[in-house]
C-alpha positions as a Python dict, from the first residue, in 0.01 Angstrom:
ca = {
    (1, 'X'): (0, 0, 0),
    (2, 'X'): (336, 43, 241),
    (3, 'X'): (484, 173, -64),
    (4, 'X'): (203, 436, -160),
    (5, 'X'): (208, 548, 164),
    (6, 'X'): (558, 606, 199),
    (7, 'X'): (570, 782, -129),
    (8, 'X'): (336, 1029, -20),
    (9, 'X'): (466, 1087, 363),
    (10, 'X'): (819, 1205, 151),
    (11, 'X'): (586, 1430, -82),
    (12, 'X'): (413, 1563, 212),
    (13, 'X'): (704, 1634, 420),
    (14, 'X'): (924, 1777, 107),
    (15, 'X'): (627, 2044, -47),
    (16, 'X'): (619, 2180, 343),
    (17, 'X'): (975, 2231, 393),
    (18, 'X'): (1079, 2354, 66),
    (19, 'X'): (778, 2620, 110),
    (20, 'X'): (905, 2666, 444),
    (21, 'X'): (1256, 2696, 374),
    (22, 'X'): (1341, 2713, 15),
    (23, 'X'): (1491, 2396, -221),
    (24, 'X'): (1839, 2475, -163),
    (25, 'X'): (1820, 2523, 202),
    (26, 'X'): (1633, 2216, 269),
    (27, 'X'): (1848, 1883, 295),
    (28, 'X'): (1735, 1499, 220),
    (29, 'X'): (1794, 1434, 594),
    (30, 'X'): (1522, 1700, 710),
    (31, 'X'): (1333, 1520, 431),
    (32, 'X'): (1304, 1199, 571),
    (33, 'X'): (1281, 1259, 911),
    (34, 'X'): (982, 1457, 926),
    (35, 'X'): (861, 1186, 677),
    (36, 'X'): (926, 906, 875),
    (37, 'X'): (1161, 705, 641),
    (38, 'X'): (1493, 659, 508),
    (39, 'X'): (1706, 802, 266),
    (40, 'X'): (1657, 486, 54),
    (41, 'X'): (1270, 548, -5),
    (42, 'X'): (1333, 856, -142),
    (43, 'X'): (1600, 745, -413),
    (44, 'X'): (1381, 418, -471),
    (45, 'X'): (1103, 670, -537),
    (46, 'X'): (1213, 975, -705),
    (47, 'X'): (1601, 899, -744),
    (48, 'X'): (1718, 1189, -596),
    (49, 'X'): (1619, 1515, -418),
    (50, 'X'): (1584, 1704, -803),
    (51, 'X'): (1335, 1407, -864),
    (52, 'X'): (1181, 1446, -560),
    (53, 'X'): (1131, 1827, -652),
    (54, 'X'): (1041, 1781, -1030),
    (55, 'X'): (744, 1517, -909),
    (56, 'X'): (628, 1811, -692),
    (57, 'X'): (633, 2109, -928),
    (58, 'X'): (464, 1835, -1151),
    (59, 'X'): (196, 1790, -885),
    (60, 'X'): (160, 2146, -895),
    (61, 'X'): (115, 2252, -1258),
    (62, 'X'): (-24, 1925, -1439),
    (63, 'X'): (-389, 2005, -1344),
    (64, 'X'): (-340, 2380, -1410),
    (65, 'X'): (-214, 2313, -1770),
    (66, 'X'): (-452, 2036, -1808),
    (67, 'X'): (-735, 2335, -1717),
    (68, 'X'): (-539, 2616, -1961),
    (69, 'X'): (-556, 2408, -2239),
    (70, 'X'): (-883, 2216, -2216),
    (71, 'X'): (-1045, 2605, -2189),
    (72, 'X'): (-785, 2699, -2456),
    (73, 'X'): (-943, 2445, -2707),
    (74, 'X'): (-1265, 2557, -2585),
    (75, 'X'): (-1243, 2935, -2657),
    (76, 'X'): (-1103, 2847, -3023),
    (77, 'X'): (-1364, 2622, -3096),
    (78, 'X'): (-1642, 2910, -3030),
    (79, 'X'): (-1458, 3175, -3175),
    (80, 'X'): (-1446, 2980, -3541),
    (81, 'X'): (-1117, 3021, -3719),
    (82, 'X'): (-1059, 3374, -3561),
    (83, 'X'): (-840, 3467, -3273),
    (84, 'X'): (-913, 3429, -2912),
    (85, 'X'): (-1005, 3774, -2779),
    (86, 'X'): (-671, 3887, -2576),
    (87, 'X'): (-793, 3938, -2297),
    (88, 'X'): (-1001, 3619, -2284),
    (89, 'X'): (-690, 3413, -2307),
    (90, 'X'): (-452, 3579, -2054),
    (91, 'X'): (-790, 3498, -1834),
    (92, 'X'): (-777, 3140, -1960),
    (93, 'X'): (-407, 3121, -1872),
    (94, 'X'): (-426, 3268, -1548),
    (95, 'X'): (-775, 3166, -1389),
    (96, 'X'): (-678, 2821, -1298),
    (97, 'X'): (-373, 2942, -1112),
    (98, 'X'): (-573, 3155, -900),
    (99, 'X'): (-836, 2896, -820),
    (100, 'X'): (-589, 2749, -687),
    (101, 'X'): (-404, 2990, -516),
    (102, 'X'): (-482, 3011, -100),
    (103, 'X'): (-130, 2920, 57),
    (104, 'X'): (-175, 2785, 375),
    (105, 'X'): (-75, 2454, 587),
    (106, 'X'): (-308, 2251, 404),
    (107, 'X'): (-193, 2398, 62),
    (108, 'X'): (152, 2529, 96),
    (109, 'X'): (170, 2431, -290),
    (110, 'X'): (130, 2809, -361),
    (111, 'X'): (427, 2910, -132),
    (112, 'X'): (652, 2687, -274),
    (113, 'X'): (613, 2797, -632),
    (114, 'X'): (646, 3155, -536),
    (115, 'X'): (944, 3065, -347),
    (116, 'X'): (1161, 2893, -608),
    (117, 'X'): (1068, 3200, -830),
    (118, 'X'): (1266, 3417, -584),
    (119, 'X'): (1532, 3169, -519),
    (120, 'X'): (1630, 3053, -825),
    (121, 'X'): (1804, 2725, -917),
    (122, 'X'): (1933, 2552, -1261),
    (123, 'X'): (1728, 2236, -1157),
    (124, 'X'): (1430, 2438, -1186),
    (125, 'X'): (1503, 2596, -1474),
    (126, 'X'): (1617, 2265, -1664),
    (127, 'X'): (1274, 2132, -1556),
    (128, 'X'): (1016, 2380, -1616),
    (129, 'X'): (1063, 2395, -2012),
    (130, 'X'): (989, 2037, -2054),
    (131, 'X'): (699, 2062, -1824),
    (132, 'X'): (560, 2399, -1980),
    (133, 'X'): (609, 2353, -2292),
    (134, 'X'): (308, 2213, -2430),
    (135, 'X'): (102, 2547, -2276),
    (136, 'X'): (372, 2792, -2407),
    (137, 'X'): (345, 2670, -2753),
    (138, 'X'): (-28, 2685, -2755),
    (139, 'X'): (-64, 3007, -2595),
    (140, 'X'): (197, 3162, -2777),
    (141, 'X'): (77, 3085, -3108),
    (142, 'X'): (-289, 3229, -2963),
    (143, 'X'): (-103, 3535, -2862),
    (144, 'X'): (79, 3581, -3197),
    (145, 'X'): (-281, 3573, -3403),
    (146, 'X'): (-425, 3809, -3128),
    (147, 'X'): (-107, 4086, -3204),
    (148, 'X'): (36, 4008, -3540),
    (149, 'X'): (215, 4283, -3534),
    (150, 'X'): (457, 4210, -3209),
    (151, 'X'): (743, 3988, -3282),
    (152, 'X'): (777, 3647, -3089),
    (153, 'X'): (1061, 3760, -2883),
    (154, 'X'): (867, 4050, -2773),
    (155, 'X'): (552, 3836, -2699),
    (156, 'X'): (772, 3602, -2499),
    (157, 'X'): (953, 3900, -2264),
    (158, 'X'): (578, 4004, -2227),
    (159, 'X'): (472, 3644, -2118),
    (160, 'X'): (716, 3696, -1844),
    (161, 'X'): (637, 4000, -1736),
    (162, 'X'): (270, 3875, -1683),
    (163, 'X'): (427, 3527, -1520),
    (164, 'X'): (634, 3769, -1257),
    (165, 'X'): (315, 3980, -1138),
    (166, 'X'): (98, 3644, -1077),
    (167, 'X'): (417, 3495, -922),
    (168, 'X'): (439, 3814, -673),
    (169, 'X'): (69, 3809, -619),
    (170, 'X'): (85, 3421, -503),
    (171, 'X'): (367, 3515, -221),
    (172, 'X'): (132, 3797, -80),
    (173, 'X'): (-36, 3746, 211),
    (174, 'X'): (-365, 3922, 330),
    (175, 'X'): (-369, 4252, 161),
    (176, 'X'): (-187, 4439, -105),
    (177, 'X'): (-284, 4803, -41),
    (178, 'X'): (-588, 4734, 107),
    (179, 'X'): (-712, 4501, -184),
    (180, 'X'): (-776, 4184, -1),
    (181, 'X'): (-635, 3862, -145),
    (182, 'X'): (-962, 3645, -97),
    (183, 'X'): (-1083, 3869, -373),
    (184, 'X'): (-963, 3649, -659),
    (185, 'X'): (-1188, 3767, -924),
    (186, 'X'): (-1100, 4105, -861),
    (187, 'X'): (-767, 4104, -848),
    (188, 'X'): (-760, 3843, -1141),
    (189, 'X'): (-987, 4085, -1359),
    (190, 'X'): (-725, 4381, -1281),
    (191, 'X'): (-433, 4154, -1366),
    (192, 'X'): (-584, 4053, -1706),
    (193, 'X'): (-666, 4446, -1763),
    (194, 'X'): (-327, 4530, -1673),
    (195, 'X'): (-111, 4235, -1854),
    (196, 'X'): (-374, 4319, -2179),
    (197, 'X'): (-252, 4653, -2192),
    (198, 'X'): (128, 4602, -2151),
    (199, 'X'): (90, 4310, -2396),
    (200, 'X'): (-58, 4599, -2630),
    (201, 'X'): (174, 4849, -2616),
    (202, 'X'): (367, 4929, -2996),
    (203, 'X'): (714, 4729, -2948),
    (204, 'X'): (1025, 4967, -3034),
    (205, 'X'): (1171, 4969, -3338),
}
């Protein structure tokens, strides 16, 4: 039980200060202090502060992906051999993360995933394949029977361009333009709308 506990005291204190402060800025020592423990927990743990930040971004985007692709498997049973509807799946890929979205003290989950978007790190980005990967493959094989006509490579710069606007909307806080942020279903409907039509658009020759 001692070691459960400490486990999640060094979780705790490590998804508020990297929110607060960013990955890089934030040091093991910071870490364990506000924790409560010593620099050994967290190496007998997590082996290291890029363990200690993979188990949290893991934390993080398990359940969503667990929710994409349980609703994924879903929406191609009932459509029966033919593609998903377009923008039925963007919904499907970006509904969970917006369920889950209100960044606050009790959650600052949200903050810290926006945050390592703008501060980027190779860490991160050695990470997040191996813990995506099992959504991107789905959803870009959904995506390539919904526009046969777009190559891969354009599908995948599209993907991102979809990832970047849900990213930005997760690090706003209150309002954007009036549009208040506790309106999830609106402003996930006009995301969908809007990442629909830019996955649409003919791809240059």
């Amino acid at each position: 039980m001692a070691s459960s506990n400490t486990q999640t005291a060094v979780l705790d204190a490590a998804r508020e200060l990297f929110a607060e402060k960013g990955y890089p800025a934030t040091s093991l020592r910071e870490i364990t202090r506000k924790a409560g423990v010593n620099l050994a927990a967290v190496n007998y743990h997590f082996g290291s502060k890029e363990g200690l930040l993979k188990e949290l971004v893991r934390e993080c985007l398990d359940p969503i992906n667990e929710k994409r692709l349980t609703r994924l498997d879903q929406a191609e049973a009932e459509a029966n051999g033919q593609p998903v509807e377009l923008e039925h799946l963007i919904r499907i890929f970006l509904e969970p993360v917006f369920e889950s979205m209100e960044c606050d003290e009790a959650n600052p989950m949200p903050c810290l995933i926006a945050r390592m978007h703008h501060e980027p790190h190779p860490q991160l980005h050695q990470m997040l394949p191996e813990i995506l990967a099992p959504v991107v493959i789905r959803f870009m094989t959904a995506l390539q029977r919904c526009l046969p006509d777009h190559s891969v490579e354009v599908l995948s710069v599209r993907s991102q361009f979809m990832v970047g606007a849900m990213l930005h909307v997760l690090d706003m806080h209150e309002t954007i333009n009036g549009v208040r942020l506790d309106d999830r279903e609106q402003m996930l409907q006009d995301l969908v709308r809007y990442s629909a039509a830019g996955y649409r658009a003919p791809q240059m020759s």
